[in-house]
N, C-alpha and C positions, 0 to 999 in steps of 0.2 A: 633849453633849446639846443639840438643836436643839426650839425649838417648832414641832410641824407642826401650820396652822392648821386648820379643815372648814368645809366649805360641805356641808350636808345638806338635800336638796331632797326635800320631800313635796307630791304636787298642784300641782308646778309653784312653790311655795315654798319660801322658806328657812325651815327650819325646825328647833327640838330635841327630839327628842320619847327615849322610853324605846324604844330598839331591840329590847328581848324582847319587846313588845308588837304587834310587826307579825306578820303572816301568820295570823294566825286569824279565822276567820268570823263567830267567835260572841263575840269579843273585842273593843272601843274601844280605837283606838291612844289610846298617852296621850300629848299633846303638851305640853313642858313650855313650849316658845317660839314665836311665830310671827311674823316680823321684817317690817316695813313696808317695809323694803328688797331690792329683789332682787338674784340674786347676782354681775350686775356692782359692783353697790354694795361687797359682800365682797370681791370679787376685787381689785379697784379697791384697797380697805385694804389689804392682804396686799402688793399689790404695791409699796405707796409705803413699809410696814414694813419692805421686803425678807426678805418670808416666802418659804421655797421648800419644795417638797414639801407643800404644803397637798394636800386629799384632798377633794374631791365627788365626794358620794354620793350616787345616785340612790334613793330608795328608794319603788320602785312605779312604773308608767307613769307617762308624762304631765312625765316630767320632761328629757328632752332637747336639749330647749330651752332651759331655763334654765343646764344643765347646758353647754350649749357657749358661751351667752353669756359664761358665769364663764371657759373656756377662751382665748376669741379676744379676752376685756379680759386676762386675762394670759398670754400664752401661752406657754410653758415653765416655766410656776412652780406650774400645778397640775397633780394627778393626777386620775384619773375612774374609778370603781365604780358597780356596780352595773345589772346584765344585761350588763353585757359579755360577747362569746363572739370564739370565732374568726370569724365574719362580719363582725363590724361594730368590732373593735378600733380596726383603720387607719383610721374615721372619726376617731375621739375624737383619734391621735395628729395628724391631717392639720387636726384642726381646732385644736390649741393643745397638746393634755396632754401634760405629761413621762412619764408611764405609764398606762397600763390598771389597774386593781385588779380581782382575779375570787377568788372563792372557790366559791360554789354550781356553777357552770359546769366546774369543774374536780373537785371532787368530786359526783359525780354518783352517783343512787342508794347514796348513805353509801358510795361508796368514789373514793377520786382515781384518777379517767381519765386515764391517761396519755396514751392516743390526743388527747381535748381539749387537754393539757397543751402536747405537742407540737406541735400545729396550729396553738396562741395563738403558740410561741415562732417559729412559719414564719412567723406572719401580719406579728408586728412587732417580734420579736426580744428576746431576755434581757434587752436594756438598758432595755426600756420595759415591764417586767412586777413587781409587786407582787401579791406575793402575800399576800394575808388569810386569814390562821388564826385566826377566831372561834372562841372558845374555853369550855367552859363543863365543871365537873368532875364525874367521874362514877365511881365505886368509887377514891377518892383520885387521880385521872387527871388529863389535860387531853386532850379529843378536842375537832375540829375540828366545831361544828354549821353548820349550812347551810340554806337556803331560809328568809331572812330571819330565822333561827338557832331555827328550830323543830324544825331535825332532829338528831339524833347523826349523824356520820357513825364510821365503827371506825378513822379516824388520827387514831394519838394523838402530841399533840405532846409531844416528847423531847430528850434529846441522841442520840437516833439519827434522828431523824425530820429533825429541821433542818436539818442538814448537806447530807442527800438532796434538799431542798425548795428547800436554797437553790441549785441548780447550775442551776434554771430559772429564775431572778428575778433582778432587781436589787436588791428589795427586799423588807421581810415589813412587813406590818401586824398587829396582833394586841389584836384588841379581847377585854376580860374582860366576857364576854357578861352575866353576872347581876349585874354592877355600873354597865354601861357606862347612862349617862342618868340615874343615879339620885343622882348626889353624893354618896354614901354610904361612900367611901372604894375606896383601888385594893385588888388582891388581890395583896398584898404578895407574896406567895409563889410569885406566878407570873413578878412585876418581878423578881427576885434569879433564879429559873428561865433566866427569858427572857437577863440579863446572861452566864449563863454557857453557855449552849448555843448561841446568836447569834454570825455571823462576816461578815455584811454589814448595813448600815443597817437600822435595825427600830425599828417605833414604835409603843409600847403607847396602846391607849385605855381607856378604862376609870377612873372613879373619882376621878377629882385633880381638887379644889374649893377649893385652898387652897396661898397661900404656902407654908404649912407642910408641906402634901401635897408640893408640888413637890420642895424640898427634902428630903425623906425617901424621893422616888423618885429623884431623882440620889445619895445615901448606897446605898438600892439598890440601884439596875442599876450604880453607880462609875461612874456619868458615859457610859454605854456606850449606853444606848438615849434616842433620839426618844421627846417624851411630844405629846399631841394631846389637848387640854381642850374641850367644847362648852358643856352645859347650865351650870357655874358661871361660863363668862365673862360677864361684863356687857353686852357686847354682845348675848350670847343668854340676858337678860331673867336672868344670875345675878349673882351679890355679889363675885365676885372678880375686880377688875381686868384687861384684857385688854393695857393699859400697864404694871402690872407685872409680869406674865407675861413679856412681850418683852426689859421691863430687867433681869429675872433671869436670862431664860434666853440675854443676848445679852450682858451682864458675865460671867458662866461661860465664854461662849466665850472673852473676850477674855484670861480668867485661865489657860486653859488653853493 
């Protein structure tokens, strides 16, 4: 179990905000943080902690700027989401990122485009593709939503679905959409889901605000999935240590 850290960039800031809350017209994004630092300053952290596989996240225009600065102050140790398509991948990787992260892009009109799928994987190849499976439940399910998680799309995620998902990625990301920003606890049932259907690198988001949280998601997934904390770290304006996030989840490596 590794800690994978974020950089979430809104209007060109780093920021925490409640991710069910974007995409509507007639809705206030709810921001829970807005950091006086920008995200070389994170990046810059991450890399002196020896974090790898951190994740910025574009969320909205106007952020790709900050977005590659975080890239070429560490480069090879984060990944980059958020409008990515087959056009513009091999920027993100040529300017610093270990991978691309794409969801909406890939399922397109509620269903995954294979044509897209495989275009990302000509553009910059399996090794450098993460795939995000936003996830949110729906007649006892788990389907994948999309376009800043306002939509259903009909894949639903499974033990037959992952298998097939994961022969184009290197890796899955897999945020629990109706918990993710809110501190409010993970969705236990999808960490123990996710441990036993998973057979490459995958990193839940969603929910963990607490030593205690941390530790009841490694008892979950048995030590098998990457977990990724935002709005409780301290850093992003919450109560729960981002030093000992690092010293728990970096003594577990050494125990194991």
């Amino acid at each position: 179990m590794e800690f994978r850290p974020c950089i979430d960039l809104h209007d060109g800031k780093v920021k925490q905000i409640v991710g069910s809350t974007l995409g509507y017209k007639n809705k206030s994004v709810v921001e829970n943080f807005i950091s006086e630092h920008d995200s070389a300053y994170f990046a810059t952290m991450f890399k002196k902690d020896g974090l790898t596989g951190g994740h910025v996240i574009m969320l909205g225009s106007g952020n790709e700027e900050a977005a590659i600065l975080a890239l070429q102050t560490y480069p090879g140790g984060l990944q980059v989401g958020g409008g990515i398509n087959a056009e513009n991948a091999k920027r993100f990787i040529d300017a610093g990122a270990s991978h691309i992260i794409v969801t909406s892009y890939i399922f397109h009109d509620g269903q995954l485009d294979m044509e897209r799928l495989n275009n990302l994987v000509s553009a910059v190849g399996k090794a450098h593709i993460v795939i995000d499976l936003s996830c949110r439940k729906r007649d006892n399910k788990w389907y994948v939503v999309t376009d800043k998680w306002t939509k259903f799309s009909d894949f639903e995620v499974n033990e037959e679905t992952i298998p097939f998902i994961e022969q184009y990625c290197d890796e899955l990301l897999i945020h629990a959409v109706d918990v993710e920003g809110k501190r409010s606890g993970m969705q236990e049932e999808l960490v123990r889901d996710l441990a036993k259907w998973t057979s490459i690198p995958t990193t839940y988001a969603g929910g963990v605000r607490s030593l205690e949280d941390l530790k009841k998601f490694e008892q979950l997934s048995d030590g098998k999935l990457h977990v990724t904390i935002g709005s409780a770290l301290d850093i992003f304006g919450g109560d729960l240590p981002y030093t000992d996030v690092i010293s728990y989840c970096t003594n577990k490596a050494y125990d194991e």
